[in-house]
C-alpha positions in Angstrom: -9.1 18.1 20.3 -11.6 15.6 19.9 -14.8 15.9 22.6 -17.7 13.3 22.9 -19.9 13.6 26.0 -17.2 15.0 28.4 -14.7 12.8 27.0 -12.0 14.1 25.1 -9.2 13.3 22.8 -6.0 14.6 22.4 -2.3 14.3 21.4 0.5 13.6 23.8 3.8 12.1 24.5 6.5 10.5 26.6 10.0 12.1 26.6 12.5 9.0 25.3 16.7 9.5 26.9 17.5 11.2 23.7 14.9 13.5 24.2 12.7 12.6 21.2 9.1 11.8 21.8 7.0 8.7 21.7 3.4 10.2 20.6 0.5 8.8 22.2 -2.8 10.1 23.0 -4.5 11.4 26.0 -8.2 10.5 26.9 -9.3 12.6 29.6 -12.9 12.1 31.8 -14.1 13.8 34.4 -10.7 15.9 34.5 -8.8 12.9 34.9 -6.8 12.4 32.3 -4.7 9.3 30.8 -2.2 8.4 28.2 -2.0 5.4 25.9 0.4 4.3 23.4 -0.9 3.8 19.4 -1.2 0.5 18.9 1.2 0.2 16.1 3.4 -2.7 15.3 6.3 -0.1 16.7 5.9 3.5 18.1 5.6 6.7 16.4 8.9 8.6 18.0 9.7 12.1 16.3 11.9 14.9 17.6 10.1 17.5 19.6 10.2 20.4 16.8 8.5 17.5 14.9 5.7 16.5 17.0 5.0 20.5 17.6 4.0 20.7 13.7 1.6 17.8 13.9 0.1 19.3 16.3 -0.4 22.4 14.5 -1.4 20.1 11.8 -4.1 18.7 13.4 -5.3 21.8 15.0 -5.4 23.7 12.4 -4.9 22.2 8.8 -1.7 24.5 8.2 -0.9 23.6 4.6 2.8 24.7 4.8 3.8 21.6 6.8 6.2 19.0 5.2 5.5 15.5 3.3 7.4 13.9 6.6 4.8 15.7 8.5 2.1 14.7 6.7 2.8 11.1 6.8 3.1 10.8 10.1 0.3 12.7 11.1 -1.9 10.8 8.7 -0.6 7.4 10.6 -1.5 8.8 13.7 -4.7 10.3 13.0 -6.4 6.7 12.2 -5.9 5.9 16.0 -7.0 9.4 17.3 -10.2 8.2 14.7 -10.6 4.3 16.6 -10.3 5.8 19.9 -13.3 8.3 18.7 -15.5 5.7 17.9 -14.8 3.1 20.3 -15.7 6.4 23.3 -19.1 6.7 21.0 -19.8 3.3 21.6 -18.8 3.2 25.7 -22.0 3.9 27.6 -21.4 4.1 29.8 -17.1 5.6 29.6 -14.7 3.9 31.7 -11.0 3.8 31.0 -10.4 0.2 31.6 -13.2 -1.2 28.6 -11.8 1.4 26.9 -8.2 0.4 27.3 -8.9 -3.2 25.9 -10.9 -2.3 23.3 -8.2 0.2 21.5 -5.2 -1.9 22.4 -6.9 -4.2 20.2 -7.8 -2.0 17.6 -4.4 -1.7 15.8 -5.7 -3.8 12.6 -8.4 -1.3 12.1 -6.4 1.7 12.6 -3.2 1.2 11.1 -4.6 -0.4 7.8 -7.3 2.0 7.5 -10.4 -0.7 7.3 -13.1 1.5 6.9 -16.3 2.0 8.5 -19.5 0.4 7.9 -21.7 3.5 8.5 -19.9 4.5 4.7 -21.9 1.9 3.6 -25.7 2.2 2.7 -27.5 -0.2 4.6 -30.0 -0.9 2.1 -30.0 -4.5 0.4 -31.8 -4.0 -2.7 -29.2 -7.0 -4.6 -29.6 -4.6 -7.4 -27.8 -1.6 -5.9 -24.2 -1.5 -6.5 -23.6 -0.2 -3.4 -24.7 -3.3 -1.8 -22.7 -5.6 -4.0 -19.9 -3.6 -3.0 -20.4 -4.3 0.8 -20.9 -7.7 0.0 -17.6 -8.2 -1.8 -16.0 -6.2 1.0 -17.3 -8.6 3.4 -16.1 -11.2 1.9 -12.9 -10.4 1.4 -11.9 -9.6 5.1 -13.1 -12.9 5.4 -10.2 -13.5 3.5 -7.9 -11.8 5.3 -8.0 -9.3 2.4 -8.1 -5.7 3.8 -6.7 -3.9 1.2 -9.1 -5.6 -1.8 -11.8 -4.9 1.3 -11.2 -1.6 1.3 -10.8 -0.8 -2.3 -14.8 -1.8 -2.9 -15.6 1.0 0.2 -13.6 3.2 -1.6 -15.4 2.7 -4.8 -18.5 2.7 -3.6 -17.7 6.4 -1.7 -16.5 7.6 -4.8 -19.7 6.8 -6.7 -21.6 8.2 -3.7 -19.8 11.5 -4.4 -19.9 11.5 -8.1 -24.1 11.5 -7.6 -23.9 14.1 -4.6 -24.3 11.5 -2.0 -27.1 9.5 -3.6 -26.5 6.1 -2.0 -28.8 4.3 -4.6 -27.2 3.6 -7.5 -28.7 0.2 -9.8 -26.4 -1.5 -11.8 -29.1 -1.2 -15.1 -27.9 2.5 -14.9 -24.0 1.8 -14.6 -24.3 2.3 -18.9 -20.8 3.0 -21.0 -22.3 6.8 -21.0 -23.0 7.1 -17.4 -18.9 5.6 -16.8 -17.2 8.1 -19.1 -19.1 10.7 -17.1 -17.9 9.4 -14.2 -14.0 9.1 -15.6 -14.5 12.9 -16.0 -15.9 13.7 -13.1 -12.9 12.0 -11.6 -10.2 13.4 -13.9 -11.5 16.7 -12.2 -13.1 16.3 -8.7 -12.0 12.3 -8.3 -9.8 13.0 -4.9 -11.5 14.0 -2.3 -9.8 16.9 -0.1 -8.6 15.4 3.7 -9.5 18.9 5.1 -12.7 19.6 6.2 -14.4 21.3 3.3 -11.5 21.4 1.4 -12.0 21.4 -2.5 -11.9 18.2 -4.3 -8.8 17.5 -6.6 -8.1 15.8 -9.8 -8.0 12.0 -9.3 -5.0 10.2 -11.3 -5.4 8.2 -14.1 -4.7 5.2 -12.3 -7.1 5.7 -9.7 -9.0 5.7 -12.2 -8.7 2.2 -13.4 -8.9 1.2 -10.4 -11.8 2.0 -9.1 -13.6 1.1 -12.9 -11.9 -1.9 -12.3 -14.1 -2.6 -8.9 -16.8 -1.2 -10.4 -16.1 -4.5 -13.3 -15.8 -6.5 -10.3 -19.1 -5.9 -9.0 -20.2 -7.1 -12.3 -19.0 -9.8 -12.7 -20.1 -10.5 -9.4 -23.4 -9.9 -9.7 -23.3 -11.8 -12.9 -22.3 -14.8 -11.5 -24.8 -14.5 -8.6 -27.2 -14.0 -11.3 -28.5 -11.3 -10.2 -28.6 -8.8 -13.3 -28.0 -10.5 -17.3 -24.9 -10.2 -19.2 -26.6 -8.0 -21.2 -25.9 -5.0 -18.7 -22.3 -5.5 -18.9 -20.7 -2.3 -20.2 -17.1 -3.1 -20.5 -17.2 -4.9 -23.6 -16.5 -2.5 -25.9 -18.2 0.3 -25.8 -16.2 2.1 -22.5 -12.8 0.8 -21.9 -11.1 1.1 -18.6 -7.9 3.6 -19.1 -4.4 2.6 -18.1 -1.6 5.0 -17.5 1.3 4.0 -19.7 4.8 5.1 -20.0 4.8 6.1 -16.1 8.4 5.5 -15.2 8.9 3.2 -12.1 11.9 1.5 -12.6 15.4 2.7 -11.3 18.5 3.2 -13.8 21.8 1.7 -12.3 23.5 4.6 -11.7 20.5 5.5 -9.4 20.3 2.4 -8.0 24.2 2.6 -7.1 23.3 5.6 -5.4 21.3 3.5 -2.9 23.7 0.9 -2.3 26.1 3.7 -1.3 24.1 5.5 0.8 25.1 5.9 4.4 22.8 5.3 6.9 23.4 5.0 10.9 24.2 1.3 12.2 20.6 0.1 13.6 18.7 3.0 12.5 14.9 2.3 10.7 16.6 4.3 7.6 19.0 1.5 7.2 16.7 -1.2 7.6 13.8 0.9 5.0 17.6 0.7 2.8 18.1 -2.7 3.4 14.8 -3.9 2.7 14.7 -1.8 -0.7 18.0 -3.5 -1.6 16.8 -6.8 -0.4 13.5 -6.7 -2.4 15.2 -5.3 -5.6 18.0 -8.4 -5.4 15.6 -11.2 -4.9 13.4 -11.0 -8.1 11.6 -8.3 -6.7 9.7 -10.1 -3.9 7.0 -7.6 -2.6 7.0 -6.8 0.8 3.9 -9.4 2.3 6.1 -11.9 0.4 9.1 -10.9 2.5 7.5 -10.6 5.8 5.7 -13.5 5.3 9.1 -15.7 5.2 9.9 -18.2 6.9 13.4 -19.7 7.7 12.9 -23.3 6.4 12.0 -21.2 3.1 15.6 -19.5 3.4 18.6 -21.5 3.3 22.0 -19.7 3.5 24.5 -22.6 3.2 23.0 -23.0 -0.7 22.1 -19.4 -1.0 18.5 -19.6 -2.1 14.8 -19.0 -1.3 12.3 -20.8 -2.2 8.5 -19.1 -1.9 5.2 -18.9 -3.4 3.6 -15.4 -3.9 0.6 -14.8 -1.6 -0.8 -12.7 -3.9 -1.5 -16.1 -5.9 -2.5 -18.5 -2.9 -6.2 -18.1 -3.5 -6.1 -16.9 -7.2 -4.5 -19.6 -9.2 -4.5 -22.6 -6.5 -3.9 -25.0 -10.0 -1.5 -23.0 -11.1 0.5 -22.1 -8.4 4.8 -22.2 -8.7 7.8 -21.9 -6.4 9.8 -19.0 -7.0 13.3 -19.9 -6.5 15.6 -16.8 -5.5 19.6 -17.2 -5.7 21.1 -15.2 -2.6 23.7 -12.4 -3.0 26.2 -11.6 -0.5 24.9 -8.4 0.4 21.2 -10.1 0.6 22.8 -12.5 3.1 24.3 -9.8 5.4 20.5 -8.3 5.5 19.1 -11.0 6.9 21.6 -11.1 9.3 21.3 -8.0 10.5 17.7 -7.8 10.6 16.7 -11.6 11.3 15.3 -13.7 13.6 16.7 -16.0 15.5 17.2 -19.1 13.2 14.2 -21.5 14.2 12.7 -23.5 11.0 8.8 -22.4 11.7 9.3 -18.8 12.8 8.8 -16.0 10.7 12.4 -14.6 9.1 12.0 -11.0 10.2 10.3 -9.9 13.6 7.7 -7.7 12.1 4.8 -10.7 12.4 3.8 -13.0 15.2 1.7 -16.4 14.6 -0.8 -14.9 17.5 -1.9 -12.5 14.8 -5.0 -12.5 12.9 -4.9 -11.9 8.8 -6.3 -8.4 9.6 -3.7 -7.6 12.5 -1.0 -8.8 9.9 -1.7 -6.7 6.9 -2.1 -3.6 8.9 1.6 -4.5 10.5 2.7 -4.6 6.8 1.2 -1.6 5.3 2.7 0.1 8.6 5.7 -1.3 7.9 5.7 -0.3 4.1 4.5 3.5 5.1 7.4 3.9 7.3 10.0 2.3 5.0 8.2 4.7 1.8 9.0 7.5 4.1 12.2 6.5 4.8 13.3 5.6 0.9 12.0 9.0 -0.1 14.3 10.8 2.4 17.1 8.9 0.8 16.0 9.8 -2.7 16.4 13.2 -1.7 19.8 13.2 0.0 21.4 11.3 -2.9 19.6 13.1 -6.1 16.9 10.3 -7.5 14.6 12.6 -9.2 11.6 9.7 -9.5 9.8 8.7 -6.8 11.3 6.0 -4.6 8.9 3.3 -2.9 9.3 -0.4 -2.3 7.0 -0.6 -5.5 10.0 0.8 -7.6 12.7 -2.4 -6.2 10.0 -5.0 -7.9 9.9 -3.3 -11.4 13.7 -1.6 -11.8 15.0 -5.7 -11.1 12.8 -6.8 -14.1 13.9 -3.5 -16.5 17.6 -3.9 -15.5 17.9 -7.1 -16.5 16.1 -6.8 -19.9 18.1 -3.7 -20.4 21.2 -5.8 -19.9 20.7 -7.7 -23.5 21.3 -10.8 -22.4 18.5 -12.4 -20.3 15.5 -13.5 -21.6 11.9 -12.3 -21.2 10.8 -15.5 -20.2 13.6 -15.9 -17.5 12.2 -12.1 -16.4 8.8 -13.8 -16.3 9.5 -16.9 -14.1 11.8 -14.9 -12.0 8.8 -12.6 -11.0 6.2 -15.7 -10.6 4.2 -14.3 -13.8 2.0 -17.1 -16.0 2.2 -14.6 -19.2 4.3 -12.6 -20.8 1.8 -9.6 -21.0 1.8 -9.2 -17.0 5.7 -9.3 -17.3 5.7 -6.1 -19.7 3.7 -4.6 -17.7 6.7 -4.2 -15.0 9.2 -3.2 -17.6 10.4 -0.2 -18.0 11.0 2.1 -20.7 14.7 1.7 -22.4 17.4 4.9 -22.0 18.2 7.5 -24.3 21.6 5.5 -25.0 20.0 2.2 -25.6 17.1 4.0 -28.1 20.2 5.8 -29.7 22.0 2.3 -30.3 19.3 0.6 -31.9 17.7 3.6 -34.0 20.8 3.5 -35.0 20.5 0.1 -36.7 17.8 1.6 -39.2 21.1 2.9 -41.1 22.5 1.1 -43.8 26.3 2.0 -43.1 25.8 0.8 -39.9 24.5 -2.6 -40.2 27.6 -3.1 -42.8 30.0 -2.4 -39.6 28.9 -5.4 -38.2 31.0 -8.4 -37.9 
């Protein structure tokens, strides 16, 4: 429970017909007490023995609790966090301001935008740390959360790699002080969710990207003029490390696995399914790409789609393509089933609303994409798919299966997934199977290249 000047906090829920629980929380001042619901673009509603172990979660950091646990506690915790600070702000408390103010608050719960009081307040232009603000700034601006949030992130990180010293000048940011700090982060990078818990090893590709922000500041301080290109230390001398050879595409029999999956008619593990499915047949669209859609963009008499990525809108505005997608028949019965009403300006899937502000939106997506993650995983279980299974995986197993099928080519690959090179494409691709590397090994033997035709 959460207490702030005779205000307090707390889990609760409604009891649903098929007595599972809608979980809300429970504000109670001066002994009276009322519930709300999270503002989430759709409620949080787990069985009762569920909802009993996030509440032990919460109250006590039990360890022994499972992933499904987890993940829905973490989603429900941001709000239990809003309502905190918005009863911090109240003075004085009344339940009505109160009311507004959280309903509202769903963008900056569910997509995690974090706080400014994370965020030194000094200006000094020369302090990282305040480039990082400003580049934060500027991207919700943009409607950016997610790029906002990974500057605050990089910026905390740094805070804890000098023991929360908050000034940090980007003369001292040397090729030296960064393989330090790729250490430090290889050991203590990921910061424990407990209350003085013990820091864990970050991954490499946390890694990368949070150098990668730290380049961004750079070059944005650059450009501003603020420091000489002389301080630049990713030249040479300290290069930002990638992860390679981490698996994310799918093999075919795995995939098959999916599309034979059972799930119950109308149930949110057929839709997190479908949507897999969906993403994986139509060149691996990303999920802001599909919930973005529009039905004048989708046209089921000719079977295609035609979209641009967002994800380029306001990166390559010269340079920006259609991506045309050709329709299967099972694609088609997914957006029946989980389509709008067909009306040529409203949005294809019923997940965003036009009244809905860039930041409202992206939290409805990475909601949306948590849920389905969960859901996916679940599935990978059940049916034996030993790597991990996200919407992430649908985007790069379309473009490894069709290389892997010998016959398309790289550059189709490439224009299929709205890429301008062919370096960004190999990126996606997978590594080959044992069979394939068996075939063409093979091929380095001179009785076998006189077998061929």
């Amino acid at each position: 429970m959460i207490s702030m000047n005779a205000v307090s906090v707390n889990l609760s829920f409604d009891t649903l017909k098929d007595h599972r629980v809608s979980v809300k929380i429970r504000i109670t001042f001066k002994r009276e007490q009322r519930k709300y619901a999270l503002p989430n673009a759709e409620p949080v509603i787990v069985s009762k023995a569920v909802y009993a172990k996030i509440v032990l979660f919460h109250t006590t950091g039990n360890l022994r609790v499972s992933e499904e646990v987890r993940q829905q506690y973490f989603l429900i915790r941001s709000h239990l966090d809003t309502a905190k600070a918005i009863i911090e702000k109240l003075s004085p408390f009344d339940f009505k301001t109160f009311k507004i103010l959280f309903s509202n608050s769903g963008a900056e719960s569910t997509s995690q935008k974090l706080s400014d009081s994370h965020v030194p307040s000094n200006g000094n232009p020369l302090n990282i740390h305040a480039r990082f603000k400003l580049l934060k700034e500027k991207e919700y601006a943009l409607g950016s959360i997610k790029n906002g949030n990974l500057c605050i992130s990089a910026s905390q990180s740094l805070i804890r790699f000098q023991k929360g010293a908050d000034q940090l000048l980007f003369t001292d940011i040397t090729p030296e002080f960064l393989e330090k700090y790729e250490s430090w982060m290889l050991k203590y990078g990921k910061a424990s969710k407990k209350q003085n818990g013990k820091p864990l090893p970050a991954s490499i590709n946390t890694v990368n990207i949070y150098t990668r922000q730290i380049r961004k500041a750079f070059n944005s301080a650059i450009k501003d003029k603020i420091i000489s290109e002389n301080a630049y230390p990713f030249k040479s001398a300290y290069v930002i490390p990638s992860e390679e050879g981490n698996p994310k595409a799918l093999e075919l029999t795995d995939i098959e696995k999916i599309f034979k999956y059972e799930a119950e008619a109308g149930s949110t593990r057929q839709r997190s399914k479908d949507l897999w499915i969906l993403t994986y047949l139509s060149n691996g669209i990303n999920m802001k790409d599909l919930c973005m859609l529009r039905w004048h963009q989708v046209n089921l008499i000719t079977k295609e789609i035609t979209f641009k990525r967002q994800k380029t809108l306001r990166t390559r505005k010269e340079r920006q393509k259609d991506i045309i997608v050709n329709l299967h028949d099972e694609s088609i019965e997914i957006f029946k089933r989980w389509g709008t009403p067909y009306s040529p300006n409203e949005y294809v899937f019923p997940f965003l609303s036009d009244d809905m502000d860039e930041s409202r939106k992206r939290s409805v997506i990475d909601s949306l994409i948590s849920v389905t993650n969960n859901h996916l995983s679940i599935i990978a279980k059940e049916v034996g798919i030993s790597i991990k299974l996200r919407t992430y995986e649908a985007r790069h197993s379309f473009a490894t299966v069709l290389l892997q099928s010998e016959s398309v080519p790289l550059y189709f690959i490439s224009d299929a997934l709205g890429h301008t090179t062919f370096s960004t494409t190999e990126r996606y691709l997978g590594r080959f199977s044992k069979k394939q590397n068996k075939k063409y090994v093979a091929n380095l033997l001179p009785n076998n290249q006189e077998k061929k035709p």
